[in-house]
C-alpha positions in Angstrom: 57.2 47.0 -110.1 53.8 47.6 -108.8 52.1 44.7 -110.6 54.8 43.0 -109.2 53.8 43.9 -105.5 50.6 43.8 -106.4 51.1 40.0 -107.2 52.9 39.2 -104.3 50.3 41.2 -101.9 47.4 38.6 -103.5 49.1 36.0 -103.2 49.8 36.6 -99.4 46.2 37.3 -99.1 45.6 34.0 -100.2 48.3 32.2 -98.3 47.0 33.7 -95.1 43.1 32.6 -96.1 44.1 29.5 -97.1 46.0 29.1 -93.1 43.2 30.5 -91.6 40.7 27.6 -93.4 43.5 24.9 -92.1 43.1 25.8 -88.5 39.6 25.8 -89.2 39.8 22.7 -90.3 42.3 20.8 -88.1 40.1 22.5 -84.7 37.1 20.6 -86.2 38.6 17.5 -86.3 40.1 17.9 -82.8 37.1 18.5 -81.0 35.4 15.5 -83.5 38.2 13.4 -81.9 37.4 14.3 -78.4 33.8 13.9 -79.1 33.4 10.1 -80.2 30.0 9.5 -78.7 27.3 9.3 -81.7 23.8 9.6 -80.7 21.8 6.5 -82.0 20.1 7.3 -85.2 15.9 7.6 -85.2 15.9 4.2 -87.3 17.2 2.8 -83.3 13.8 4.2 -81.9 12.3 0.7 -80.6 9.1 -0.2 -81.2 5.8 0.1 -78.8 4.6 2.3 -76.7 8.3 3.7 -75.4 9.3 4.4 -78.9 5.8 5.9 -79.9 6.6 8.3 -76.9 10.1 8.8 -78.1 9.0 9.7 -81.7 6.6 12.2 -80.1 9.2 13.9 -78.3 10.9 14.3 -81.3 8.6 16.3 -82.5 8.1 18.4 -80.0 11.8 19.1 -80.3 11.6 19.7 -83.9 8.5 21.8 -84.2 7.1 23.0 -80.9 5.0 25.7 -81.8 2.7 22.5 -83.7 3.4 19.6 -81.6 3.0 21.9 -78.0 1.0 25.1 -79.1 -0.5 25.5 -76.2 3.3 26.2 -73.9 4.6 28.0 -77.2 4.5 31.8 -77.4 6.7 31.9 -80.3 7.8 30.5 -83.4 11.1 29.3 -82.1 12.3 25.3 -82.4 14.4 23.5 -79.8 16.4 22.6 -82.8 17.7 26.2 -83.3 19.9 26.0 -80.6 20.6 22.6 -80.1 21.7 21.4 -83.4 20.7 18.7 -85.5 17.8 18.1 -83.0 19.4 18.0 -80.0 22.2 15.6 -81.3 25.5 17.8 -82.7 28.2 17.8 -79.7 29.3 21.6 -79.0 25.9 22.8 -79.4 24.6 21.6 -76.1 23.6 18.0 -77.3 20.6 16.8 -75.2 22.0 13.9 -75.0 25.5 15.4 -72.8 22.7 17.2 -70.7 20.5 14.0 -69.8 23.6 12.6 -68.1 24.1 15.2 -65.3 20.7 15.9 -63.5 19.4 16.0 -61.8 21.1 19.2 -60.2 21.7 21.9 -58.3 20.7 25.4 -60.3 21.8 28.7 -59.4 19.1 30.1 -61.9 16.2 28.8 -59.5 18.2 28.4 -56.3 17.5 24.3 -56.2 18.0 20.9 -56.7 16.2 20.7 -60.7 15.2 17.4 -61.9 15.5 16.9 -65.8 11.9 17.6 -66.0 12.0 20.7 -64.0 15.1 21.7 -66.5 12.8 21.0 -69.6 10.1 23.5 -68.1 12.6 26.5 -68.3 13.1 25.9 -71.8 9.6 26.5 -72.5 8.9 29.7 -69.8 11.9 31.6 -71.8 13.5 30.6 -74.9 10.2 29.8 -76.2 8.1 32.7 -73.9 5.6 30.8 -73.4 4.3 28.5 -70.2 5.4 25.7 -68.4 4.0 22.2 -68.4 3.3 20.8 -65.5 5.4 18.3 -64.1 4.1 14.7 -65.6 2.6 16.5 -69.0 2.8 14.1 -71.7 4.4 17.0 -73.4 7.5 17.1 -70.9 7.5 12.9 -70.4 7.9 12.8 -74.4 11.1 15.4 -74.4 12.7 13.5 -71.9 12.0 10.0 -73.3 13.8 11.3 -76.5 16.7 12.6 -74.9 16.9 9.7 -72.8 16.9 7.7 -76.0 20.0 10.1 -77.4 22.2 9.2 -74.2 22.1 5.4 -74.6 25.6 4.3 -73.7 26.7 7.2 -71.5 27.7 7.1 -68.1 24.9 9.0 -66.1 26.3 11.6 -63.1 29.6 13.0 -65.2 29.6 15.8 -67.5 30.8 13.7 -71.3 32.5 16.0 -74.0 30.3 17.8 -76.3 28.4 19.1 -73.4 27.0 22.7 -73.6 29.1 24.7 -76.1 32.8 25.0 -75.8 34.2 27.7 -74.0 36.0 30.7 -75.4 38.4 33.0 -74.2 37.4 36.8 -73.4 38.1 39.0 -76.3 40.8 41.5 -76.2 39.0 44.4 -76.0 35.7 44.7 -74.6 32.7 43.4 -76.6 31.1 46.4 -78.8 28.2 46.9 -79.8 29.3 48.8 -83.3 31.3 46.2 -84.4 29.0 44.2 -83.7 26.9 45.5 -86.4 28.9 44.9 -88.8 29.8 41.3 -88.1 26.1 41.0 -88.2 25.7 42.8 -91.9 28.8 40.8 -93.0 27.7 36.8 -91.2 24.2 37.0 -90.2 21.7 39.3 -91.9 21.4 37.4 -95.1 19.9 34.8 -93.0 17.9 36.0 -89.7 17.2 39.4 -91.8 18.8 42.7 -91.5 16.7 43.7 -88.1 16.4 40.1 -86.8 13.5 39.2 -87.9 14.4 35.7 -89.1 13.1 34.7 -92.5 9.9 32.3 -93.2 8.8 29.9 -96.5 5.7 28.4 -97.3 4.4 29.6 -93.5 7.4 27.7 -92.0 10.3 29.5 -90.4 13.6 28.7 -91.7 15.8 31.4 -89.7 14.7 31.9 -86.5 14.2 35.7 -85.0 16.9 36.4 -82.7 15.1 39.5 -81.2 11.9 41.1 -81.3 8.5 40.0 -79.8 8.9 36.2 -81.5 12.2 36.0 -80.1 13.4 34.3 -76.4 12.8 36.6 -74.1 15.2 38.4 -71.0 14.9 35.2 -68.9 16.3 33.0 -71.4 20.1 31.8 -71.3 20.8 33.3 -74.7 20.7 36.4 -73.3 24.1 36.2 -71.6 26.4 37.3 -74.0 29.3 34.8 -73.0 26.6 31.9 -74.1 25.4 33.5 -76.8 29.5 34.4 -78.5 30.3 30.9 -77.6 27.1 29.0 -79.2 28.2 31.5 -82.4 31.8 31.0 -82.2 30.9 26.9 -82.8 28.1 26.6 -85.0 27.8 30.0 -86.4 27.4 31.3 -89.4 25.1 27.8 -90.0 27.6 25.2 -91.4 30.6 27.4 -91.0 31.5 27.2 -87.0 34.6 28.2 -86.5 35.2 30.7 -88.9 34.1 34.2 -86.7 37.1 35.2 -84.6 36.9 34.9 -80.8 36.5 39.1 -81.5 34.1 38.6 -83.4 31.8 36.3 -81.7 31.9 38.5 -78.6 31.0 41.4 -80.6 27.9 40.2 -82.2 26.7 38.1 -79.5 27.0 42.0 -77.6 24.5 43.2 -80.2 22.3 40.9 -81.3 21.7 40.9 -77.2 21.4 44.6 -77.0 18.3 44.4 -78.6 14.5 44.6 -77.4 12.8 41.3 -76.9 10.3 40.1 -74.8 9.6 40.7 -71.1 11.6 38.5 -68.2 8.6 36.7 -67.1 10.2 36.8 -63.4 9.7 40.9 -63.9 9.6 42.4 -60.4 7.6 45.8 -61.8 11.1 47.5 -61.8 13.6 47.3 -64.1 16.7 48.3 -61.6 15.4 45.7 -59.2 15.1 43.0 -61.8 18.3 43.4 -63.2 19.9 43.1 -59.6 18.1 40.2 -58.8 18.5 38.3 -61.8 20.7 39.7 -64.9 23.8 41.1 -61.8 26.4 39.8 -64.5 28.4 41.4 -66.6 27.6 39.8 -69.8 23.7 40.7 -69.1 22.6 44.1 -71.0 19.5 43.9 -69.2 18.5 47.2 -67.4 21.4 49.0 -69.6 20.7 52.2 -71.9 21.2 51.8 -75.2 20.8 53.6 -77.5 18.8 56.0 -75.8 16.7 53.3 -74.3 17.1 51.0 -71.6 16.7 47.4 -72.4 13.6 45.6 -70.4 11.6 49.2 -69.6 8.2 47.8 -69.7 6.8 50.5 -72.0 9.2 48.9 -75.1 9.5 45.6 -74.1 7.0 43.1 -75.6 5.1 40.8 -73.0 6.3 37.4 -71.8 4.3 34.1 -71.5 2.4 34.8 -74.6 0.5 31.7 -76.2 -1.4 31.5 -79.0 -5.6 32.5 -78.5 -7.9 30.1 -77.7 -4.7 27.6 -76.8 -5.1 25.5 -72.9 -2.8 26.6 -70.4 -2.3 23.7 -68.6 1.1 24.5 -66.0 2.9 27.5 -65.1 6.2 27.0 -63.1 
């Protein structure tokens, strides 16, 4: 009788697996079917000058921290976050981005041309410095993701844009089970503290916290962007599969963690948090763990470049 109910309890198991793959599946292919725009493939790049500047950007997007060392203050790679270099829908595609700006910014309190958008990227996801506006490095990004939108419609907001939204959990995000998810999805590829993981001097997995992580300015650090980029694309090849649970709950503590210095710091840590992390889904300014997130004697510096690298902008 037990072996019996033993039997019939596995075979549930794998009934309800097996389901849970399906939906998997079948919301793959729906948001695939409302996504129909396809990027043009780098073999498209025209030739000359245009394409030459194309190519570059490119590379820039791929591998900042060679191609722009001197606005890079970490080892991060526009890639990391948008997909497939800036191409896979639902992972803020660069190409659903070029079409809507310029525009109006909350973040800066202004009208932000692309350019201007491109120079946050660098001041903190990658805590480093701004170009100037005109830098061959920022005229080479936004020749390439010009390139990605040929064929859209410029001034409307296309599908595939940013990352698809997700509902709020039912119970609040924790930062315990939070842990776990993180032990069970993510450590065996950004390391059990973070730290990402390297070969041959190249990073593979980038750090998601730490002093080579994005620091408190960057968007990452909001947890409603970070458990939706997860819930999508996360663990790498596998979107889809976290519950919406569980993508709040790790996005809650992988950004509960110290990393680098907001660069728009006031001096005080209450007063920063008011004027720029007063959201819920900020942890900025909040104890935890017997510490509170952004106090400037355990939180690494922003705008850090390389030694001996040109600073050639701030912004």
């Amino acid at each position: 009788m037990k072996k019996r109910r033993g039997w019939k309890t596995a075979l549930l198991a794998i009934v309800v697996t097996y389901a849970a793959v399906i939906t998997v599946w079948k919301s793959s292919l729906l948001f695939a079917a409302k996504t129909s725009f396809q990027p043009p493939p780098d073999s498209a790049i025209p030739a000359g000058k245009f394409g030459e500047m194309v190519k570059f950007g490119e590379q820039i997007f791929r591998d900042p921290a060679r191609y722009a060392p001197q606005f890079v203050g970490n080892q991060l790679r526009c890639s990391n976050c948008h997909l497939q270099a800036g191409r896979q829908a639902g992972s803020s595609p660069m190409w659903a981005a070029w079409t809507v700006y310029p525009a109006y910014r909350s973040k800066n309190g202004h009208v932000n041309s692309f350019e201007e958008r491109l120079q946050g990227c660098f001041r903190f996801s990658m805590n480093g410095k701004a170009p100037k506006l005109g830098d061959p490095v920022l005229i080479a990004l936004e020749s390439y993701c010009y390139f990605l939108a040929k064929g859209l419609p410029t001034g409307e907001s296309v599908p595939g844009r940013g990352f698809p939204s997700l509902p709020k959990p039912k119970l609040p995000p924790d930062y315990t089970r939070g842990a776990e998810v993180y032990t069970q999805n993510c450590a065996s590829c950004h390391g059990p503290q973070g730290q990402g993981q390297s070969s041959g001097g190249q990073v593979v997995f980038p750090e998601l916290w730490g002093p080579e992580s994005y620091n408190w300015g960057a968007g990452m650090t909001s947890i409603k962007n970070a458990a939706e980029f997860i819930h999508a694309n996360m663990p790498l090849g596998l979107g889809g599969t976290l519950s919406v649970q569980q993508s709040w709950d790790v996005a809650a503590f992988i950004d509960s963690q110290v990393r680098p210095q907001d660069p728009r710091f006031t001096g005080d840590v209450e007063q920063t948090r008011i004027k720029y992390h007063n959201s819920e889904y900020s942890m900025y300014g909040r104890p935890v763990n017997g510490a509170v997130l952004g106090d400037p004697a355990l939180t690494p510096p922003s705008g850090t470049v390389p030694v001996g690298e040109e600073v050639r902008g701030d912004w």
